[in-house]
MARLO-568242 format. One record per residue (C-alpha): residue number from 1; residue in one letter; x, y, z. Coordinates in Angstrom, 3 decimals, padded with zeros to 6 digits. Example, Ala and Ser with C-alpha at 12.3 -4.5 7.8 and 13.67 -1.06 7.14 Angstrom:
BEGIN
{site 1; "A"; {012.300; -004.500; 007.800}}
{site 2; "S"; {013.670; -001.060; 007.140}}
***
This chain:
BEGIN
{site 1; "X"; {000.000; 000.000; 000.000}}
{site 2; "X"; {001.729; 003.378; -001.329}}
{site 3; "X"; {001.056; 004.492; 002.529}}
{site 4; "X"; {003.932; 007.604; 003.480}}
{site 5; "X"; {005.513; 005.606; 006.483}}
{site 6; "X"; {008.230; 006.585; 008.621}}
{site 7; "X"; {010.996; 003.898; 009.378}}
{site 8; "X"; {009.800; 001.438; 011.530}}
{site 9; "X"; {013.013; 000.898; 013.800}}
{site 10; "X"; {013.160; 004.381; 014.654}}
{site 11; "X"; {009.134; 005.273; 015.160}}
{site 12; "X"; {007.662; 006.252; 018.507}}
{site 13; "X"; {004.820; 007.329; 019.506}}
{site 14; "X"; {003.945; 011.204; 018.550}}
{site 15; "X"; {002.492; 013.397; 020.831}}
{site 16; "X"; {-001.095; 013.820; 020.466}}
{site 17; "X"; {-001.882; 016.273; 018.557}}
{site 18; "X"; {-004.652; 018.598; 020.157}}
{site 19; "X"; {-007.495; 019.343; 017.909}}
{site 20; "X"; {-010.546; 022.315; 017.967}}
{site 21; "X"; {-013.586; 020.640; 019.342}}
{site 22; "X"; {-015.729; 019.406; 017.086}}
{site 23; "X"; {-019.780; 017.995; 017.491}}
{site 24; "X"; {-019.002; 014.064; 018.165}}
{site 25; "X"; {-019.899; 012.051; 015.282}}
{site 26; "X"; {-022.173; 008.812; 015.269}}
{site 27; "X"; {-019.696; 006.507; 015.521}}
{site 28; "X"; {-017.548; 008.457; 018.537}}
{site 29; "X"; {-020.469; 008.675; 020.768}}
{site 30; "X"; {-020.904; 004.534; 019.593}}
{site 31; "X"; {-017.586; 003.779; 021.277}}
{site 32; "X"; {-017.803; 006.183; 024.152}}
{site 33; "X"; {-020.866; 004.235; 025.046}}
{site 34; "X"; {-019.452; 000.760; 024.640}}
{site 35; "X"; {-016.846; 002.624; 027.033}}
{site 36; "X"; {-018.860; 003.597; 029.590}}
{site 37; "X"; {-020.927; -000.042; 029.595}}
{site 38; "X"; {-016.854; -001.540; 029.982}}
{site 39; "X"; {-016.513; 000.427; 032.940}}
{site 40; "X"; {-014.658; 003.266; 031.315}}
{site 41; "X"; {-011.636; 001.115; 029.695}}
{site 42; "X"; {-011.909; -000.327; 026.191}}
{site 43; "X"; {-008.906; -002.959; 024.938}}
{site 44; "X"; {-007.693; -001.225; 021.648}}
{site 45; "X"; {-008.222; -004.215; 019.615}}
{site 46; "X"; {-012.173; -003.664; 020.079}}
{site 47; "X"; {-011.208; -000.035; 019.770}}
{site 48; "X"; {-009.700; -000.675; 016.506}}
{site 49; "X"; {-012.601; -002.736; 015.345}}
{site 50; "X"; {-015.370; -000.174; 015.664}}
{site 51; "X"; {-013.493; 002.282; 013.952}}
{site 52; "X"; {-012.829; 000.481; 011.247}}
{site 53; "X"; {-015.097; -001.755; 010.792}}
{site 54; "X"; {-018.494; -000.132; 012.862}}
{site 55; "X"; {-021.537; -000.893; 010.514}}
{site 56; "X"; {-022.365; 002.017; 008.797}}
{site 57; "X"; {-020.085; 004.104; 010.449}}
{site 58; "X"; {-016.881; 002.485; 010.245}}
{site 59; "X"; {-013.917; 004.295; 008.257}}
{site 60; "X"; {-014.799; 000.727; 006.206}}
{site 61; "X"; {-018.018; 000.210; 006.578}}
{site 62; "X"; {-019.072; 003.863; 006.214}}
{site 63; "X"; {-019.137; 004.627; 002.497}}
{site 64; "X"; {-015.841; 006.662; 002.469}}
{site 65; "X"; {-013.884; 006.573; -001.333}}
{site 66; "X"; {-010.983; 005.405; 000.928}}
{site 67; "X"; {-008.477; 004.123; -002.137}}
{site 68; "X"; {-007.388; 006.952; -004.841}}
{site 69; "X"; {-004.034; 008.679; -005.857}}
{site 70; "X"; {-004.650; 011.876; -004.902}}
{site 71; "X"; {-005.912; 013.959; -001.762}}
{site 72; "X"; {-008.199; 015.649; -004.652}}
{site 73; "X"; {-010.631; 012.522; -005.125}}
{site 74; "X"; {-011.008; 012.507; -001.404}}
{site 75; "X"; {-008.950; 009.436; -001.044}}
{site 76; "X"; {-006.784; 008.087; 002.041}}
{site 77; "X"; {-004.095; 005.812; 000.229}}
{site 78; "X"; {-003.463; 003.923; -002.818}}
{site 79; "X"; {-002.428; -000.032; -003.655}}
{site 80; "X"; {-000.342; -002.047; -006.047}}
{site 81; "X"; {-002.979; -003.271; -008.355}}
{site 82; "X"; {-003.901; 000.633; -008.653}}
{site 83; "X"; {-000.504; 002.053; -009.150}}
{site 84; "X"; {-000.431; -000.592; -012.418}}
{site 85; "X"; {-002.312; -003.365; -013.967}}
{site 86; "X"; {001.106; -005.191; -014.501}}
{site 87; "X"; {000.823; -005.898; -010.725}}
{site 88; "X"; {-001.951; -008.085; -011.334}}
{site 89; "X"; {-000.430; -009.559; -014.683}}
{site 90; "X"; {002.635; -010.398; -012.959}}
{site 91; "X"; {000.871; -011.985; -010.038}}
{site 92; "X"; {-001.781; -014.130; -012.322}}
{site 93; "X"; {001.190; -015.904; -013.734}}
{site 94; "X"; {001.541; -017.246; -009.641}}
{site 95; "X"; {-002.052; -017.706; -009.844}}
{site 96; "X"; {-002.328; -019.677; -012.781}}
{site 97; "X"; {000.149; -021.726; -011.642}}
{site 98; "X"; {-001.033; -022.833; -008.255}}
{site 99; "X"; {-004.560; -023.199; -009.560}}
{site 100; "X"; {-002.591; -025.828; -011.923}}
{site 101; "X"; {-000.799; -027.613; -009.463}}
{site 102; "X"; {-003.591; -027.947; -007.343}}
{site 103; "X"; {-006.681; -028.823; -009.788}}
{site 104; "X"; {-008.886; -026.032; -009.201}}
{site 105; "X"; {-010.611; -023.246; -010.701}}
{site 106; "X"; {-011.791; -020.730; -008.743}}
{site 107; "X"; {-010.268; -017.500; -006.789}}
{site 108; "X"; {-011.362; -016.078; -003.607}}
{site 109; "X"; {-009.874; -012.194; -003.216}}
{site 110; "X"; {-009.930; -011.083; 000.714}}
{site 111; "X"; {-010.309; -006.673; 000.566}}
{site 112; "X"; {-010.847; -006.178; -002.955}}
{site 113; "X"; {-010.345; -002.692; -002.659}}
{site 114; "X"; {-011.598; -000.814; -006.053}}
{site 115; "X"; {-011.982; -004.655; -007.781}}
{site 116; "X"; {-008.420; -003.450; -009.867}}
{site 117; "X"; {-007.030; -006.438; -008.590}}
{site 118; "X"; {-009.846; -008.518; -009.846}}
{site 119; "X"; {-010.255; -006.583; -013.131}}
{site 120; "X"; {-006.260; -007.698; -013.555}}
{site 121; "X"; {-006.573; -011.369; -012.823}}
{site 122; "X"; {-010.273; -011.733; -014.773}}
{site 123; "X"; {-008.255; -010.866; -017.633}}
{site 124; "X"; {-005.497; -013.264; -017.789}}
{site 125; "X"; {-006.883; -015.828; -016.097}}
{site 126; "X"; {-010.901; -015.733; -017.337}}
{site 127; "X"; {-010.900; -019.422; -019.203}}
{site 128; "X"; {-008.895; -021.300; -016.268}}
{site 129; "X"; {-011.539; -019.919; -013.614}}
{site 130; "X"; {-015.292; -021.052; -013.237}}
{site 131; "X"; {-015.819; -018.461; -009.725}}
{site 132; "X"; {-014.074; -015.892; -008.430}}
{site 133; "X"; {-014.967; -014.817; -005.056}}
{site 134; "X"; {-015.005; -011.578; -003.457}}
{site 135; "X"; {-015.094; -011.109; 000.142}}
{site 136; "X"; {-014.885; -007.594; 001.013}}
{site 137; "X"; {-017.089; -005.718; 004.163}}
{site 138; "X"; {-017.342; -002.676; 002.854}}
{site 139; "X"; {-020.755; -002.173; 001.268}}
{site 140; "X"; {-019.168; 001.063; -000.819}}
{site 141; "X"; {-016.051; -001.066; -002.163}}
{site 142; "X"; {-018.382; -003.534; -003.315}}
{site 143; "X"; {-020.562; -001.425; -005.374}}
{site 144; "X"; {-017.474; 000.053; -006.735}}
{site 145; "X"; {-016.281; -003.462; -007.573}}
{site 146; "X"; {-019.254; -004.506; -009.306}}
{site 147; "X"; {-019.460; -001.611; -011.521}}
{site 148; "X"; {-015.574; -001.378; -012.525}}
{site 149; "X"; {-015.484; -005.030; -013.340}}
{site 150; "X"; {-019.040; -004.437; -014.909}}
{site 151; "X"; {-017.414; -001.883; -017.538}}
{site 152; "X"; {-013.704; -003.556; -017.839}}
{site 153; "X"; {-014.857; -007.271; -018.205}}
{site 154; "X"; {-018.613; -007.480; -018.646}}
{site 155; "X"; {-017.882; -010.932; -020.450}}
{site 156; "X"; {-016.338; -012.139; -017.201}}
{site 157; "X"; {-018.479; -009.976; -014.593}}
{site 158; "X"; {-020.829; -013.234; -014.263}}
{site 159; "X"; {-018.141; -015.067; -013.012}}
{site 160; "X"; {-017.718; -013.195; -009.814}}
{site 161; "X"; {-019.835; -013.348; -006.815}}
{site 162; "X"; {-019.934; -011.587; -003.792}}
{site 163; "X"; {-019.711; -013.294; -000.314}}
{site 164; "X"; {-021.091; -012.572; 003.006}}
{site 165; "X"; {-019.265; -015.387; 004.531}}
{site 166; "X"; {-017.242; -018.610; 004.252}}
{site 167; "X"; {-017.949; -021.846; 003.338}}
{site 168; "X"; {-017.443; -024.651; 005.182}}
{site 169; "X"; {-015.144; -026.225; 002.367}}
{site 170; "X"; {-012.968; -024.288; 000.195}}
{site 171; "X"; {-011.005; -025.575; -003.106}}
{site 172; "X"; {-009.150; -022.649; -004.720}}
{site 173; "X"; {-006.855; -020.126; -004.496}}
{site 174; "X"; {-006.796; -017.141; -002.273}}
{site 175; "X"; {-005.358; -013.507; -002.470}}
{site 176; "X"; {-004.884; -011.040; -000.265}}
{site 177; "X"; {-003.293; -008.095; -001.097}}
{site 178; "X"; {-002.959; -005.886; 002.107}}
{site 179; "X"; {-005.492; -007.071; 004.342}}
{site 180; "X"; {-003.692; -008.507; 006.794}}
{site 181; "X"; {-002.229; -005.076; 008.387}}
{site 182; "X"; {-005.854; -003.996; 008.370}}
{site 183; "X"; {-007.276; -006.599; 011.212}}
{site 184; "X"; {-007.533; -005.349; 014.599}}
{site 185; "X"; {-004.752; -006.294; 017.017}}
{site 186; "X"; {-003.922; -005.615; 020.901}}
{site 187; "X"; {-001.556; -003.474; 022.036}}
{site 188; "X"; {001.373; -003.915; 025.021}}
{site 189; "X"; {003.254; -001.234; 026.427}}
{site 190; "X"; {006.340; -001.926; 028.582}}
{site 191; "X"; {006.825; -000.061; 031.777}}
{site 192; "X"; {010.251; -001.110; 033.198}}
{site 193; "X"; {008.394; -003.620; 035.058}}
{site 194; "X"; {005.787; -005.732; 033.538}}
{site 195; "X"; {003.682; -005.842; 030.195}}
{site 196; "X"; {000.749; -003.899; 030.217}}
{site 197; "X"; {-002.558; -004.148; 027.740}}
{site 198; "X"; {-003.039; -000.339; 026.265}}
{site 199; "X"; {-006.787; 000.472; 025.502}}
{site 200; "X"; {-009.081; 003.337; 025.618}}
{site 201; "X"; {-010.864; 005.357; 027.792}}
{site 202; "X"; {-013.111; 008.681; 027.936}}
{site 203; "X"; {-011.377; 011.672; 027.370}}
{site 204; "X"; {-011.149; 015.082; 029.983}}
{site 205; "X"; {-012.008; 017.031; 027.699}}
{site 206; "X"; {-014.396; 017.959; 024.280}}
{site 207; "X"; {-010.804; 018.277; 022.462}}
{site 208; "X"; {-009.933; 015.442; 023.330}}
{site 209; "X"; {-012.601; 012.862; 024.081}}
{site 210; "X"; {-010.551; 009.692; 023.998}}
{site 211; "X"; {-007.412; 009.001; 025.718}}
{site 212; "X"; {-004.875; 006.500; 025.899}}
{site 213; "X"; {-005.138; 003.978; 028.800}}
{site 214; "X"; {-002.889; 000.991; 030.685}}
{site 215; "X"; {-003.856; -001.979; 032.987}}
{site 216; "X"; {-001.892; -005.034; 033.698}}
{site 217; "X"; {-002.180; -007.520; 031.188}}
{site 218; "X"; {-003.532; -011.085; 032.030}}
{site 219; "X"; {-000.787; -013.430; 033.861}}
{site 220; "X"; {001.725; -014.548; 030.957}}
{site 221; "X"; {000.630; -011.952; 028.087}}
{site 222; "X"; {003.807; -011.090; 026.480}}
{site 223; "X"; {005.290; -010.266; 022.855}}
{site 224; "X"; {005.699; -013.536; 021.315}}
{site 225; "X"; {009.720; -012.983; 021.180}}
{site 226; "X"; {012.658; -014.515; 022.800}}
{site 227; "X"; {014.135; -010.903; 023.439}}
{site 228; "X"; {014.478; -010.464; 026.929}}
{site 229; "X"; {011.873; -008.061; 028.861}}
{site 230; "X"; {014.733; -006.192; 030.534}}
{site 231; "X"; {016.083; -005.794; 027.163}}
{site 232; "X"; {012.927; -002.740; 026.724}}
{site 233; "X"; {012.852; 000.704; 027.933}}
{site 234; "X"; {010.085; 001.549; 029.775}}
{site 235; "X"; {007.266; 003.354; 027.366}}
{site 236; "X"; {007.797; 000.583; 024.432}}
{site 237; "X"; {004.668; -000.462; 022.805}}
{site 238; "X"; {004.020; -003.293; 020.122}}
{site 239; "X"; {001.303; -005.389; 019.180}}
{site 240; "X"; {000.056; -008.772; 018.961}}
{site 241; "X"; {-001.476; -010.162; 015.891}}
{site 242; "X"; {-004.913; -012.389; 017.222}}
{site 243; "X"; {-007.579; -011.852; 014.368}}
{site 244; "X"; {-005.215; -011.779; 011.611}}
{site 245; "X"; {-004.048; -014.900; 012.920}}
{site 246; "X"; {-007.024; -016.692; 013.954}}
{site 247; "X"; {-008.568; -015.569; 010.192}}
{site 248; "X"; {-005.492; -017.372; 008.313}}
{site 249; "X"; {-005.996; -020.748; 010.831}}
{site 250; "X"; {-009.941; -020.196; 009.835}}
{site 251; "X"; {-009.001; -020.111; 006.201}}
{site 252; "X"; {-006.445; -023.087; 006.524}}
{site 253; "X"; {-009.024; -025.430; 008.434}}
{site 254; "X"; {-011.776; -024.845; 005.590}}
{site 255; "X"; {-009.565; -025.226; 002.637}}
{site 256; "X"; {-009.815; -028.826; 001.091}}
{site 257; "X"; {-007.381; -028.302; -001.888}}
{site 258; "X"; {-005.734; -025.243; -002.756}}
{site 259; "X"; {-002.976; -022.424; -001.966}}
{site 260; "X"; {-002.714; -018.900; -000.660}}
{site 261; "X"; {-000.735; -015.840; -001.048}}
{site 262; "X"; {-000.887; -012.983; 001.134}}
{site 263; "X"; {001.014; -009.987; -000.060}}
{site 264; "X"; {001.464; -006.587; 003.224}}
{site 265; "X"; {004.243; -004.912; 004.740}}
{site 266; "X"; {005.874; -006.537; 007.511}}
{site 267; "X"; {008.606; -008.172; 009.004}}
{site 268; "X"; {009.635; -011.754; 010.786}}
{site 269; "X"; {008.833; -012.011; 014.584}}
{site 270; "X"; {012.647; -011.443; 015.527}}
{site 271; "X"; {012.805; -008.277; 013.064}}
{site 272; "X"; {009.163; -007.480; 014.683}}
{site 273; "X"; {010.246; -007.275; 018.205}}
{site 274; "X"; {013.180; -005.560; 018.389}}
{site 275; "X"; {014.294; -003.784; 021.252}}
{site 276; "X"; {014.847; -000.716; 019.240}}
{site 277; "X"; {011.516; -000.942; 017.768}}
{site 278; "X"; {010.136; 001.336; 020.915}}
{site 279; "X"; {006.711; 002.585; 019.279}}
{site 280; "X"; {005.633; -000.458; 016.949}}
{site 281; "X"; {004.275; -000.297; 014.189}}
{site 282; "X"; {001.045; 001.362; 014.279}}
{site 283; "X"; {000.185; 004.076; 011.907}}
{site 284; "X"; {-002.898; 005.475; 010.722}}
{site 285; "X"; {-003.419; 007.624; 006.703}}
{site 286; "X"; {-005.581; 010.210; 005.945}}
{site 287; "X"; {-005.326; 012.140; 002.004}}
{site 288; "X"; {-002.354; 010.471; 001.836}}
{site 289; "X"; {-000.323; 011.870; 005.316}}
{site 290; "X"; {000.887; 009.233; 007.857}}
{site 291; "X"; {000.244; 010.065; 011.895}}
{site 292; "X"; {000.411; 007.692; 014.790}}
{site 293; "X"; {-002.843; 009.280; 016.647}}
{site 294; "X"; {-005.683; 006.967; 015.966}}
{site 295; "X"; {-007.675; 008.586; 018.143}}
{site 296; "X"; {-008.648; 011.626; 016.508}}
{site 297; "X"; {-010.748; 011.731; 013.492}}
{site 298; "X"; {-011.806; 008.543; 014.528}}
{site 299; "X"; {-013.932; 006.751; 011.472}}
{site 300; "X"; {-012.078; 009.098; 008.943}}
{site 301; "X"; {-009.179; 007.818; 008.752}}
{site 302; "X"; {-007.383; 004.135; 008.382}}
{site 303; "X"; {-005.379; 002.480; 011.056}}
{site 304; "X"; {-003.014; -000.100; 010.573}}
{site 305; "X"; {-000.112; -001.843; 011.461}}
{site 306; "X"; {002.438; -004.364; 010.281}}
{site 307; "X"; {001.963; -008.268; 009.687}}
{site 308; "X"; {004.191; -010.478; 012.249}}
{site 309; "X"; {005.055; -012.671; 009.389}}
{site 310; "X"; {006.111; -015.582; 011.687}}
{site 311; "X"; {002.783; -015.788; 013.692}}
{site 312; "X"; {000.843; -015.749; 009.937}}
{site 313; "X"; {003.134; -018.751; 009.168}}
{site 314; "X"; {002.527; -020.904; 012.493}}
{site 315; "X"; {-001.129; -020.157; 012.430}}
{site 316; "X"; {-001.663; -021.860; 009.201}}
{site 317; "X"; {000.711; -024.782; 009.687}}
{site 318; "X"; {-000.883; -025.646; 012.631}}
{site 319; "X"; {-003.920; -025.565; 011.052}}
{site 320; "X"; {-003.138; -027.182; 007.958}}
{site 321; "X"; {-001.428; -025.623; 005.448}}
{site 322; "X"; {002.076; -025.876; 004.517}}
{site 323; "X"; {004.027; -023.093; 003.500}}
{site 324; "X"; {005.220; -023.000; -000.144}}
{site 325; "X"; {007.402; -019.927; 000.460}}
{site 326; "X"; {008.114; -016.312; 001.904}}
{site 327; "X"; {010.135; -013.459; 000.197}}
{site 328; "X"; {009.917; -009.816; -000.603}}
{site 329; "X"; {007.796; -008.450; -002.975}}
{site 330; "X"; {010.410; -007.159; -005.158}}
{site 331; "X"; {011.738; -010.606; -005.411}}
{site 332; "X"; {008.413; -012.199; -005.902}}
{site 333; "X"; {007.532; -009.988; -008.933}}
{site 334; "X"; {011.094; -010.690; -010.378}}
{site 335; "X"; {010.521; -014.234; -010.286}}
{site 336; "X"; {006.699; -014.165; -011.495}}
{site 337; "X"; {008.377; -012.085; -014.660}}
{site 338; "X"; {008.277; -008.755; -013.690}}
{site 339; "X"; {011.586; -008.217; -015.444}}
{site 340; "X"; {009.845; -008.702; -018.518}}
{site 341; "X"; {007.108; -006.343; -018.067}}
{site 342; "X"; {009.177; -004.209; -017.471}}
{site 343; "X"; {011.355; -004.577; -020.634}}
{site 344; "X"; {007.923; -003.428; -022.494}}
{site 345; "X"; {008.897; -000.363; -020.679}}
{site 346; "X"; {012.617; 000.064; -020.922}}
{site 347; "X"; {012.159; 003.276; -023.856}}
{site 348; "X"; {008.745; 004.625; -022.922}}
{site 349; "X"; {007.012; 006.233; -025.834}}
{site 350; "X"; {003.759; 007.944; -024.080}}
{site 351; "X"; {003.110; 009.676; -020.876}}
{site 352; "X"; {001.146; 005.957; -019.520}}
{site 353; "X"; {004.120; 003.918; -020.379}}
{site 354; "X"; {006.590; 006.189; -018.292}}
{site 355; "X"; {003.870; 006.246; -015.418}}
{site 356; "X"; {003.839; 002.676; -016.076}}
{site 357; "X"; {007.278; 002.119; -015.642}}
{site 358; "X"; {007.572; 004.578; -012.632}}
{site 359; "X"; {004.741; 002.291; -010.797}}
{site 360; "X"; {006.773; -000.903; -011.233}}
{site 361; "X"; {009.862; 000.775; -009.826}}
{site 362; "X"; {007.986; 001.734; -007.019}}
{site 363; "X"; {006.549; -001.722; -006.251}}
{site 364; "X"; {010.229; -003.607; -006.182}}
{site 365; "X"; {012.535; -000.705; -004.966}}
{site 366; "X"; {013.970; -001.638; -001.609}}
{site 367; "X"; {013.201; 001.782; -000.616}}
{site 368; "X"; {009.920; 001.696; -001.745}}
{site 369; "X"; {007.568; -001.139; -001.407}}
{site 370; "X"; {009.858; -003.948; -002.448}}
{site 371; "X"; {011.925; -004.870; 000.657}}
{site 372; "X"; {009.290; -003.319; 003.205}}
{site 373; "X"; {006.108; -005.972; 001.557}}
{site 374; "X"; {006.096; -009.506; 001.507}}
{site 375; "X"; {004.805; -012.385; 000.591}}
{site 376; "X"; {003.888; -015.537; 002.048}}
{site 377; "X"; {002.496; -018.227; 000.223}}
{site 378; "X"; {000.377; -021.597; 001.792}}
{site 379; "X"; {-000.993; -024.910; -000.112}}
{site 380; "X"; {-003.126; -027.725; 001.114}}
{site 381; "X"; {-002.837; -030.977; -000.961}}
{site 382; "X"; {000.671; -031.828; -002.858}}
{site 383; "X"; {003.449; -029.243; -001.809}}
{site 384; "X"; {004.977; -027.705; -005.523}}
{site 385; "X"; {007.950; -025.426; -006.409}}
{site 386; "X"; {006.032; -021.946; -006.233}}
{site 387; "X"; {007.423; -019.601; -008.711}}
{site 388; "X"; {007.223; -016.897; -006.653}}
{site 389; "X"; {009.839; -018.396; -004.265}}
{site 390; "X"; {012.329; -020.234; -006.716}}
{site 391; "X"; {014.819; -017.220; -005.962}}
{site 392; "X"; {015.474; -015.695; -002.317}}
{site 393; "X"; {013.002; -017.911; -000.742}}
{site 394; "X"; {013.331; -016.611; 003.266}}
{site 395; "X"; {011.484; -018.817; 004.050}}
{site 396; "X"; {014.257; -020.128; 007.348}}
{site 397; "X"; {014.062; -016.454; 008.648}}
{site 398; "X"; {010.377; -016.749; 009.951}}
***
C-alpha cells in the first residue's frame, strides 16, 4: 500500500496532537458508550474494530472513497494493483500456476479494494476460472467493484460473486493483497516492570474525548519474542497479531485443496520485536499523510499496522497448510516475470508507459515497497515449487 511511512526501527509514539472541538460524530459517541458499559476502559483491539469496521459508520463500513491517488478525489491511500495493472499480470502468472498444481478453478480475493485487482486477474486468467470470489465488508467497495469489473470485463463480470461469509469447504486459491495489516490487534506497552494491555478510555475534555489507557495484562501476556523483557525501555509499545491470525488458521481449516498468497508490509517475529523498535508499528493515513494518533478523526481515517510474518506462518501450519514460500515483494515480482514487463517499458514512448514504468519501480525498490512488503504463500494438498519463491526464498528467517 503506497502508505507515506516513517521507518519502523526508529518510530515512537507522537504526541497527540490537540485538535478544535468538534460535534461528536455517530460513531464516537458509539464507542464512548461501549466505554462507559466496559466500565470506562476499552482494549484497543475492540477499539480498533469499531473504527474500522463499525456498521455504517466504520472508516470501512461507512461509504468513504478510501483508495485513490490523490488527496483531490477525497482518497486516504493507494495499492499495487492501482498504481499498475502489470501488478496483477505479474501476479496471475503465480495464480495460474497454483490453480494448476492444485486442480482447481476458482479464486477467492480477501479486501478487494476498487476490484483493480480482480479486473487484472479476470483478464489473464478468465478461461482457467469457473468463480471468483469476493469477500470484502465494505458495502461502498463492493458497489465500486461490481461496476468497474461491470465496464472492464462485462464478459467475465458473471463469473464473480460476492460473499457474506465462508464456506465450510474451500477448493481454490486465495489472495490477499494488504489485508492482513488492516485486522484489529492488541496493544502492550512496557513499563520497566511488567507488560501492560493499552486500551481506551473517555477523554477530559471535548478536544480530546478519547485518551490513551494501561492496565496489567492477564498473567503470561507477552510479545511472542525470545528478546528479553529487561532488554525494553520503559514506554515501548508493540502489538500482537490475534484476528489476523485466527482468520489465516480459519481459512487453513476450511480449505480442502488449494494455496494462498498474502502480499502486506511486515517483518519476521525477531525483526518485529526488536528492542529498538520502541513505538511499533502502528500508523494510521488520511489524504495520503501518515500520523500515529488513531484517536482523533476517529472513522475518517485508516489504522493499521504491520503483519508479524512468523505468527501468519505458524497459524496456518498448525492448522493445515504448509508453506510454499516467503520473500519480498520485489523478489516475488522478479521471479513471477516482472523483469519482462518491465522490458515493455525500458524506452517509454507515451506519458502511460513512463507512469507505467515509474509504478513498477515503485513496487520492487527496496526503498519503496519492495523490501518493506512480503509475501507468504500456503498450499493444502501436494506441496509444488512456487514460482514466486524459486529465488530468495526466506522462508528459514520466519
Amino acid at each position: 500500500m503506497n502508505r507515506p511511512k516513517p521507518d519502523p526501527d526508529t518510530h515512537q509514539q507522537a504526541p497527540s496532537v490537540v485538535a478544535a472541538p468538534l460535534p461528536a460524530s455517530p460513531l464516537l459517541e458509539l464507542i464512548r458508550d461501549e466505554i462507559r458499559t466496559r466500565g470506562g476502559w476499552m482494549g484497543f483491539e475492540r477499539f480498533m474494530e469499531l473504527a474500522l469496521y463499525a456498521p455504517g459508520l466504520g472508516y470501512y463500513s461507512g461509504g468513504r472513497r478510501v483508495l485513490g491517488h490523490r488527496p483531490q478525489d477525497g482518497s486516504d491511500f493507494v495499492t499495487a494493483p492501482e498504481l499498475t495493472p502489470l501488478f496483477g499480470e505479474v501476479l496471475a502468472r503465480q495464480v495460474a500456476q497454483a490453480l494448476h498444481e492444485t486442480g482447481t478453478r476458482e479464486i477467492w480475493e480477501f479486501g478487494a479494494g476498487t476490484g483493480a485487482l480482480a479486473e487484472q486477474l479476470l483478464g489473464e486468467l478468465g478461461d482457467q476460472i469457473d468463480r471468483y470470489v469476493i469477500v470484502d465488508l465494505s458495502g461502498a467497495l463492493r458497489e465500486r467493484q461490481h461496476q468497474r469489473l461491470l465496464k472492464a470485463r462485462p464478459e467475465l463480470v458473471d463469473k464473480v460473486i460476492w460473499a457474506d461469509s465462508l464456506p465450510e469447504e474451500l477448493n481454490g486459491v486465495i489472495v490477499g493483497n494488504e489485508v492482513l495489516d488492516a485486522m484489529p490487534v492488541h496493544l502492550l506497552s512496557w513499563d520497566g516492570q511488567r507488560w501492560l494491555e493499552r486500551g481506551v478510555s473517555l477523554g477530559d475534555s471535548p478536544e480530546r474525548p478519547l485518551q490513551w489507557a494501561d492496565r496489567p495484562a492477564p498473567d503470561g501476556v507477552r510479545p511472542p519474542t525470545e528478546h528479553p523483557d529487561a532488554a525494553y525501555a520503559p514506554g515501548t509499545v508493540t502489538e500482537t497479531h490475534g484476528q489476523a491470525e485466527a482468520f489465516v488458521a480459519t481459512l487453513a481449516q476450511r480449505m480442502v485443496k488449494g494455496a494462498a498468497f498474502f502480499l502486506d508490509y511486515g517483518f519476521p517475529e525477531r525483526e518485529y520485536f526488536l528492542p529498538d523498535r520502541r513505538g511499533g508499528t502502528l500508523m494510521c493515513h488520511h489524504a495520503h499523510t501518515a500520523d500515529p494518533d488513531p484517536l482523533s478523526m476517529v472513522g475518517d481515517k485508516d489504522i493499521t499496522t504491520h503483519v508479524n510474518f512468523t505468527g501468519i506462518a505458524l497459524a496456518g501450519q498448525e492448522a493445515g497448510w504448509e508453506v510454499l514460500g516467503y520473500t519480498s515483494q520485489g523478489r516475488f515480482l522478479t521471479n513471477c516475470g516482472l523483469g519482462e514487463a518491465m522490458a515493455r517499458c525500458a524506452q517509454p514512448s507515451s506519458l502511460e508507459e513512463v507512469k507505467a514504468r515509474a509504478a513498477l519501480q515503485m513496487l520492487v525498490a527496496e526503498h519503496e515497497m519492495g523490501e518493506l512488503f512480503k509475501v507468504i504463500g500456503f498450499v493444502k494438498g501436494p506441496w509444488f515449487d512456487a514460482i514466486g519463491f524459486q529465488h530468495g526464498d526466506r522462508t528459514h528467517t520466519l
